[in-house]
C-alpha positions in Angstrom: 25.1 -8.8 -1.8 24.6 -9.3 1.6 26.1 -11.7 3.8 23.9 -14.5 5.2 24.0 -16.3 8.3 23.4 -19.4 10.1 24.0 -21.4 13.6 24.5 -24.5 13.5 24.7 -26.7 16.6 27.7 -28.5 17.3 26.7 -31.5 18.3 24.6 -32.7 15.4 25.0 -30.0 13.3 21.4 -28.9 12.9 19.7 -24.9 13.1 19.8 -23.4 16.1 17.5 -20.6 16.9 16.7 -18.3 20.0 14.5 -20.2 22.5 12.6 -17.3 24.4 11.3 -19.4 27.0 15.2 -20.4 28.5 16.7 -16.7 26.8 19.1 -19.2 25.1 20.7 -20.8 21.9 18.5 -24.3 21.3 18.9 -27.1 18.7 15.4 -28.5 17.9 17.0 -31.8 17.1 18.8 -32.5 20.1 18.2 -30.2 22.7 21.6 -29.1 23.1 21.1 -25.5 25.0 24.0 -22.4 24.2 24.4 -19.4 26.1 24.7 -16.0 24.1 28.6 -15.9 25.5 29.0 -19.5 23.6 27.2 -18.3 20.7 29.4 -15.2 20.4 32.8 -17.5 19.7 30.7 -19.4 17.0 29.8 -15.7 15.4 33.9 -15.7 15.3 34.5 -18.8 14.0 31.9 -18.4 11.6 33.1 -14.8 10.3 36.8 -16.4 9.7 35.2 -18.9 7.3 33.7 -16.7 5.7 36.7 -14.5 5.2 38.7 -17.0 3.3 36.5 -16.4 0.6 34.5 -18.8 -2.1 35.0 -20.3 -5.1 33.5 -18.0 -7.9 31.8 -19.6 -11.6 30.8 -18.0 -14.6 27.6 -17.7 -15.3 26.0 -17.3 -18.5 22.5 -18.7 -18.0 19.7 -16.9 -17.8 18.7 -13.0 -19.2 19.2 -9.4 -17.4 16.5 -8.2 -15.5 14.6 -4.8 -17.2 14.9 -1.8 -16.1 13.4 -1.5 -12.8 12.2 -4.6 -12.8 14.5 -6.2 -9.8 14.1 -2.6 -7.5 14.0 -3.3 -4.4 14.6 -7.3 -4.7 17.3 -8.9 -2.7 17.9 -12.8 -3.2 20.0 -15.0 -0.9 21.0 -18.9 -1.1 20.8 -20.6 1.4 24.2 -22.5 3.3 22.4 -25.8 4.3 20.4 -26.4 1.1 21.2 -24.2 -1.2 17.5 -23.1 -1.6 16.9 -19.1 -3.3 15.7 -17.0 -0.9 13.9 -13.5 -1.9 13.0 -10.7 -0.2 13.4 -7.1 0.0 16.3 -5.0 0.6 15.1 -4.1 4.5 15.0 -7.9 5.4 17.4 -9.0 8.0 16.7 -12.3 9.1 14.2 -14.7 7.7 13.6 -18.5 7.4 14.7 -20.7 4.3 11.4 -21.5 2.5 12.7 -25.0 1.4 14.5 -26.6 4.7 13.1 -23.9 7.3 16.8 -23.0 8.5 16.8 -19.7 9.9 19.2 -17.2 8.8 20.5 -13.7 9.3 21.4 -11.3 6.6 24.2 -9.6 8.1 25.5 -7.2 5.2 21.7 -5.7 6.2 22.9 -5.2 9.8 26.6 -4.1 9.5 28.1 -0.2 9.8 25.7 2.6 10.1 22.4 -0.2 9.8 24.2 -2.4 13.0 21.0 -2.3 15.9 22.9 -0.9 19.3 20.0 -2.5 21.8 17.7 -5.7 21.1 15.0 -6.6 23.5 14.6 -10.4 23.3 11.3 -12.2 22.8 9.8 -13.4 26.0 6.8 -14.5 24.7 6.7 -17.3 21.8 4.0 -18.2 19.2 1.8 -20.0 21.1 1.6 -17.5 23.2 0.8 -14.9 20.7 -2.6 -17.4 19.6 -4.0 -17.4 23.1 -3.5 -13.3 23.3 -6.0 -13.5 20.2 -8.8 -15.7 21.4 -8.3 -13.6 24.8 -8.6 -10.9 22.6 -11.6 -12.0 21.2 -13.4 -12.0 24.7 -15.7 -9.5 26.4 -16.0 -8.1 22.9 -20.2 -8.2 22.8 -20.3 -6.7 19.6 -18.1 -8.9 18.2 -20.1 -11.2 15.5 -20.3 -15.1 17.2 -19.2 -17.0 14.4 -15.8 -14.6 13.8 -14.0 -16.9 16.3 -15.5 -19.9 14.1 -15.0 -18.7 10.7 -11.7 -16.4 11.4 -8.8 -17.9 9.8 -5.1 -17.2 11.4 -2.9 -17.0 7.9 0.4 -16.1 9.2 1.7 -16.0 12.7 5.3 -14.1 12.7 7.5 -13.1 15.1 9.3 -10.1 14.4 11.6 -7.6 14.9 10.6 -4.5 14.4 13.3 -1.4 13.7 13.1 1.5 16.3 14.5 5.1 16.8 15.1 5.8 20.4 15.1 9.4 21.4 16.5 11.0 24.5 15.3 14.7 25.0 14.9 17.6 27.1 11.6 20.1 27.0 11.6 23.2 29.1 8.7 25.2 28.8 5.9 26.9 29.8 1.9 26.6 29.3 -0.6 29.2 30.1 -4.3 27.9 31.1 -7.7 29.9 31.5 -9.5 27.8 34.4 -13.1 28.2 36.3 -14.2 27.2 39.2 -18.6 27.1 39.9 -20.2 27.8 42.9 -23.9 27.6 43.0 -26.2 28.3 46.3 -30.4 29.3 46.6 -32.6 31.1 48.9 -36.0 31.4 49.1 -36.3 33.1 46.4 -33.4 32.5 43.7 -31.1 30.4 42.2 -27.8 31.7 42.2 -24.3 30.5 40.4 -20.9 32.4 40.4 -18.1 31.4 38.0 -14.7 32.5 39.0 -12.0 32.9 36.2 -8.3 32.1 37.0 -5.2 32.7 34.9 -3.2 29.3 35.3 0.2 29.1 34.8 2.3 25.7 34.6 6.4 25.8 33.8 9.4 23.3 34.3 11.1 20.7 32.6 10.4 17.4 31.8 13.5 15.0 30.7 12.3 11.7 27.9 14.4 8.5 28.1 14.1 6.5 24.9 10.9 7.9 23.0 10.7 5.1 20.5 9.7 6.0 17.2 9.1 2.7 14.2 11.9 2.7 12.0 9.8 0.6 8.5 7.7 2.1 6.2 5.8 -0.8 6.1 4.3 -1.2 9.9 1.7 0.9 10.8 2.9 4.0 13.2 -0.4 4.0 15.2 -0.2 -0.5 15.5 3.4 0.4 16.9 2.8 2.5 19.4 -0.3 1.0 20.6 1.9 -1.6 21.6 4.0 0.0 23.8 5.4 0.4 26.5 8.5 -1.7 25.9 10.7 -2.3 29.3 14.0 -1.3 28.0 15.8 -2.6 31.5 15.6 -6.0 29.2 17.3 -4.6 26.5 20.9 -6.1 25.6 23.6 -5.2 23.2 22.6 -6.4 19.9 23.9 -9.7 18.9 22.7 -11.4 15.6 22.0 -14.5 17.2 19.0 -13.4 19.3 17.5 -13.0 15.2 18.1 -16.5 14.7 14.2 -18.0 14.2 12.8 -14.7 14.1 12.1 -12.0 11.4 13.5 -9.3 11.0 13.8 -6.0 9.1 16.1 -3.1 9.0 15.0 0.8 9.2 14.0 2.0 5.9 12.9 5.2 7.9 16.3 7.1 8.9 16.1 8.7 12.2 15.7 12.7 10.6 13.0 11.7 9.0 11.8 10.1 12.2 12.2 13.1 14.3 9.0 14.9 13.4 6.9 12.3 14.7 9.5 11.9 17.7 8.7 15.6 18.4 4.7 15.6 18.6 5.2 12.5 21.0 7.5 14.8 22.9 5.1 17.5 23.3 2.4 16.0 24.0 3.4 14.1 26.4 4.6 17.3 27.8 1.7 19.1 27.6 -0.2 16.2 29.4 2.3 15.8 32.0 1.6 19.8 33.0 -2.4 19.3 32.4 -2.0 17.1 35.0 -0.8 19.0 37.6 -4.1 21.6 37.1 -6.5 20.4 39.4 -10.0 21.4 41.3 -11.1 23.4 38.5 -14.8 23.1 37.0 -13.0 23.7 33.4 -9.5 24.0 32.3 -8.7 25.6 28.4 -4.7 25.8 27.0 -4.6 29.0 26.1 -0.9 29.6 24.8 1.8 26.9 25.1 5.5 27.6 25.2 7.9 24.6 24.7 11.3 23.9 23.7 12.8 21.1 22.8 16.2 20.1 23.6 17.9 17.2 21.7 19.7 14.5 23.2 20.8 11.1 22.1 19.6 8.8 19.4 20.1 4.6 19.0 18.6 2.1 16.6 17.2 -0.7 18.6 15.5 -3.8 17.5 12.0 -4.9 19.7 9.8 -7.8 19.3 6.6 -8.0 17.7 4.3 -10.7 17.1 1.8 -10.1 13.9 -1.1 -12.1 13.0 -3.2 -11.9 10.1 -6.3 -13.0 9.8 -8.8 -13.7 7.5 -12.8 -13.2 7.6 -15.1 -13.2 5.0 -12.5 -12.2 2.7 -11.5 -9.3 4.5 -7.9 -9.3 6.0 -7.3 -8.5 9.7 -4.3 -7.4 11.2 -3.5 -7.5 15.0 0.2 -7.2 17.0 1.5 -8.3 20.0 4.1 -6.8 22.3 6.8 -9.9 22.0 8.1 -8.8 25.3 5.1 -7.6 27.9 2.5 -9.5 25.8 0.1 -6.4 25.4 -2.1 -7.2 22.3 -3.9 -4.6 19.7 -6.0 -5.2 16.4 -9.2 -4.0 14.9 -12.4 -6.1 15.3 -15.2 -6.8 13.1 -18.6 -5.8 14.6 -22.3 -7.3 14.5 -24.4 -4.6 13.0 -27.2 -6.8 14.4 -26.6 -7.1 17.7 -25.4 -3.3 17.5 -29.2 -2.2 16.6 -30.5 -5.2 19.4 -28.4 -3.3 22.3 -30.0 -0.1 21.1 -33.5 -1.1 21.2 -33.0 -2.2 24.4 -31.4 0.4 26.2 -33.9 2.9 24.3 -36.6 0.5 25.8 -35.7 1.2 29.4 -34.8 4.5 28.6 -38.6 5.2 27.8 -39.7 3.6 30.6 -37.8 5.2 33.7 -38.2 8.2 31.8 -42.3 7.7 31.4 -42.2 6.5 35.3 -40.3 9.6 36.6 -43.2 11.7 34.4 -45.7 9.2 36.3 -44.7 10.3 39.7 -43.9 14.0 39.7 -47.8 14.3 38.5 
């Protein structure tokens, strides 16, 4: 079983969780503040308790689980109330359900699963609601009564598993370009198109190409997200999870590679596109690229996730904890769709009947 964890302040003795707003330690009781350097001796003291062990009881209550039937189920008690907490295998840190303590799985974060980076939350939940309704605005398509009848179920902050890659490409990319020229007389029309072999080579270095570590977040919500700025990023400490979510990797970093890869070369291939300018048209023709492999850490970011309910029809939108960048799928007015489209088929008709008017 994993071991569970919990700060308690010592003045009063209540939770303590990670304040984003002051990057500190905070009892919600009475306002005592902790740095991260204070809360690292109460991680010490803590772990010595722990190692003198518990009383153990036999147990003879209850049946055994079928075969199967507990896969994938952890379940914790908690210290303060002794509440059951359950969960999956991945979790890391989580609230008690019964006295809202929040705790840290640690046996889920020790050895091989221990995060080398954390990037604290900046933002906190409040501001994760106004990034929705700012979301919300400018969207014309977006039915009226969403904001009305749209229901926030869960607002969690989160952190989110992530492989960091460090890489070298070296390659080369071959491009078949044109260029137009067109000119008249008095008699003709004329247009030339010049072809040009194009040829684009070097090497491009990645710092920390982060690829999500959890099955269960979407890749695409992930990285639309990004960019992270990892000057922020700390040596993990377990107390940063303290009022937050979190999960461990349940995606190990081979199997993460292949997806690291394309994000490598494309990125690649954009950075050389880029450089291939004053052309009327600009086709890859052949690309050759390889990829050098560098470092890899396990690093935990911050994520706010909302879901949201609409006419029974769940919605699911994220939030960059740190830079505050927000992402999620919209409804849209069908109506108001077909409106927009009458009218700008409307004046389409008309400038185009008035040019018509006044070339006869």
């Amino acid at each position: 079983m994993a071991g569970m964890q919990e700060f308690k302040c010592p003045s009063c003795g209540g939770a303590i969780e990670f304040d984003s707003s002051i990057q500190k330690m905070k009892c919600p009781y009475c306002d005592a503040e902790f740095d991260m350097a204070a809360i690292q001796s109460i991680e010490r003291e803590i772990q010595q308790e722990e190692a003198q062990g518990e009383a153990h009881w036999d147990m003879e209550a209850g049946g055994d689980w079928a075969e199967g039937e507990a896969d994938g189920m952890a379940i914790y008690s908690c210290h303060s109330c002794g509440g059951e907490i359950v969960g999956d295998a991945t979790m890391a840190a989580t609230n008690c359900p019964y006295c809202d303590n929040p705790v840290v799985l640690t046996g889920n974060l020790s050895g091989d699963l221990r995060p080398d980076y954390v990037i604290p939350f900046k933002l906190d939940k409040q501001a994760a609601k106004e990034g929705l309704l700012k979301h919300f605005k400018g969207k014309r398509l977006l039915p009226k009564i969403f904001k009305n009848e749209n229901h926030v179920d869960e607002v969690r902050g989160l952190y989110v598993p992530f492989w960091l890659f460090d890489a070298d490409v070296k390659g080369q990319i071959h491009y078949r370009g044109t260029k137009v020229r067109r000119w008249s007389d008095s008699r003709f029309d004329y247009t030339e198109t010049s072809h040009f072999d194009i040829l684009r080579g070097g090497q491009v270095a990645f710092d920390k190409v982060p690829v999500d570590g959890s099955a269960k977040m979407p890749d695409e919500l992930m990285e639309s997200i990004e960019p992270y700025n990892y000057e922020d990023k700390v040596a993990f400490q377990t107390a940063y999870l303290a009022g937050f979510l979190a999960d461990r990797y349940d995606v190990t970093a081979d199997e993460s590679l292949p997806r690291a890869k394309v994000r490598v070369k494309s990125s690649t291939e954009q950075a050389f596109g880029d450089t291939v300018r004053g052309y009327a048209t600009v086709v890859p023709k052949s690309t050759n690229l390889t990829l050098n492999q560098g470092t890899v850490r396990y690093a935990l970011l911050p994520v706010w996730i909302l879901n949201t309910t609409w006419r029974n029809k769940k919605y699911l939108f994220a939030m960059n904890g740190q830079t505050g960048k927000f992402v999620g799928d919209l409804p849209m007015d069908w109506g108001a769709f077909w409106r927009y489209w009458a009218i700008f088929m409307g004046i389409f008709s008309i400038v185009g009947f008035a040019i018509v008017w006044f070339i006869l």
